[in-house]
C-alpha positions in Angstrom: 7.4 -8.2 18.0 6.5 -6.5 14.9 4.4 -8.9 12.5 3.7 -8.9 9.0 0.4 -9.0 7.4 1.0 -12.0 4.7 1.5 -14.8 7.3 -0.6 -16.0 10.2 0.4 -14.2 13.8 1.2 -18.2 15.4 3.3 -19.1 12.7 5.8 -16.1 12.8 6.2 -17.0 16.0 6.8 -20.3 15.6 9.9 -19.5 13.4 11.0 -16.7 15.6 11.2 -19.7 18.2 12.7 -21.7 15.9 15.1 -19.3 14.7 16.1 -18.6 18.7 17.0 -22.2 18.5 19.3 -22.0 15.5 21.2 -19.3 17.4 21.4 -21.2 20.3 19.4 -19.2 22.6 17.3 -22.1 23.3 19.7 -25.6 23.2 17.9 -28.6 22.2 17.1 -30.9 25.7 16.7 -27.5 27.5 13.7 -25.9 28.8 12.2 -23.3 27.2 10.1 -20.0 28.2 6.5 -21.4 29.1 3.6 -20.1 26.7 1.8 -17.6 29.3 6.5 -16.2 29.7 6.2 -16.5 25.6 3.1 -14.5 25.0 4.4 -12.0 27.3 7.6 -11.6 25.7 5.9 -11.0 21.9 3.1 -9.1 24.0 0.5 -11.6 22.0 -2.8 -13.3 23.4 -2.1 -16.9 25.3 -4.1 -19.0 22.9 -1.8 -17.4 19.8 1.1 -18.8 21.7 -0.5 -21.8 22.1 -1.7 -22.3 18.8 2.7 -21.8 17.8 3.8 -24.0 20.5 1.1 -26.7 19.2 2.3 -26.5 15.8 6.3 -26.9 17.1 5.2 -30.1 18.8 3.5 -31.5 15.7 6.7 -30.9 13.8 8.5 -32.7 16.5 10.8 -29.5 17.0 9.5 -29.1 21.0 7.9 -31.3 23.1 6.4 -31.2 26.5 6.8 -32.7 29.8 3.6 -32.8 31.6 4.3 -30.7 34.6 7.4 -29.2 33.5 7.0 -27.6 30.8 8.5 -27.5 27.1 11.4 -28.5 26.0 13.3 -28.2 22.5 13.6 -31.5 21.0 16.7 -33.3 20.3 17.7 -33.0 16.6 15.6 -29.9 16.4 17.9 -28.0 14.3 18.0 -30.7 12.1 14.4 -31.0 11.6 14.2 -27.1 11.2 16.9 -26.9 8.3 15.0 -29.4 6.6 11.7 -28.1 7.5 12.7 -24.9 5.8 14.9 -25.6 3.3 12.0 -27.8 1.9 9.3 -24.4 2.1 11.9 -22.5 0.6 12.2 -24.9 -2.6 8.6 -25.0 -2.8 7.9 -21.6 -2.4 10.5 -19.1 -3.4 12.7 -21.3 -5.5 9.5 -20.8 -8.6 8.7 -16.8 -8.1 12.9 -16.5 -8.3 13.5 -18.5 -11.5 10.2 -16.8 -12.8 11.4 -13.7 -12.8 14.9 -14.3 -13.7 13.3 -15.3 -16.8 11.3 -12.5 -17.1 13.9 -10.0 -16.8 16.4 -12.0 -19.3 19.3 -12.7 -16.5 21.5 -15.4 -17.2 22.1 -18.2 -15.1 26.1 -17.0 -15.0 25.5 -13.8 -14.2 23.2 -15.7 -10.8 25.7 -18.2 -10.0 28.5 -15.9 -10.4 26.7 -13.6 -7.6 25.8 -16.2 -5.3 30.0 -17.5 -5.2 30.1 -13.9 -4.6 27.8 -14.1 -2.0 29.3 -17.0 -0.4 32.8 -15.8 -0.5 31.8 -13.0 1.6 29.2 -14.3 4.1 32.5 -17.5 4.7 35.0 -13.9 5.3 
């Protein structure tokens, strides 16, 4: 897994995780790879998989059955939409309408391209 510099090396993998679960490679009530299988597939230390797993089960989006192993919570998507739709507002949403006013684009000329957008990405 190639990581980025501006965010901690636990929390890009929580979202990968997360993001395998939007895509349904991991369905919620099902099992998924244990942390020692999950370090070795992002080729990261045990205790940095552990630290991503910890924070999933603090969000309620895994949870683990002593013994077993961990499973993806039921309503997990859910939680993640919300989860990120909520960071996105709070973190993008001001550095986008920032520079939009910096640069003078009007509001018609953004909702215009995001129908735009939608029409294609719904194609």
């Amino acid at each position: 897994m190639n990581f980025k510099d501006n965010k901690a090396i636990y929390m890009q993998i929580a979202e990968r995780i997360c993001d395998e679960i939007l895509l349904n490679k991991y369905n919620e009530e099902e099992r998924i790879p244990s942390v020692r299988e999950y370090a070795s597939i992002v080729e990261v230390n045990f205790n940095t998989v552990m630290r991503s797993f910890d924070y999933l089960q603090m969000t309620e989006v895994i949870f683990n059955k002593r013994g077993i192993g961990y499973f993806v919570s039921g309503g997990a998507k859910k939680k993640i939409h919300s989860l990120r739709k909520s960071r996105f507002i709070e973190n993008e949403t001001i550095e986008f309408f920032r520079q939009i006013r910096l640069l003078d684009i009007p509001i018609d000329d953004i909702v215009g391209m995001y129908h735009q957008y939608v029409q294609q990405y719904n194609n």
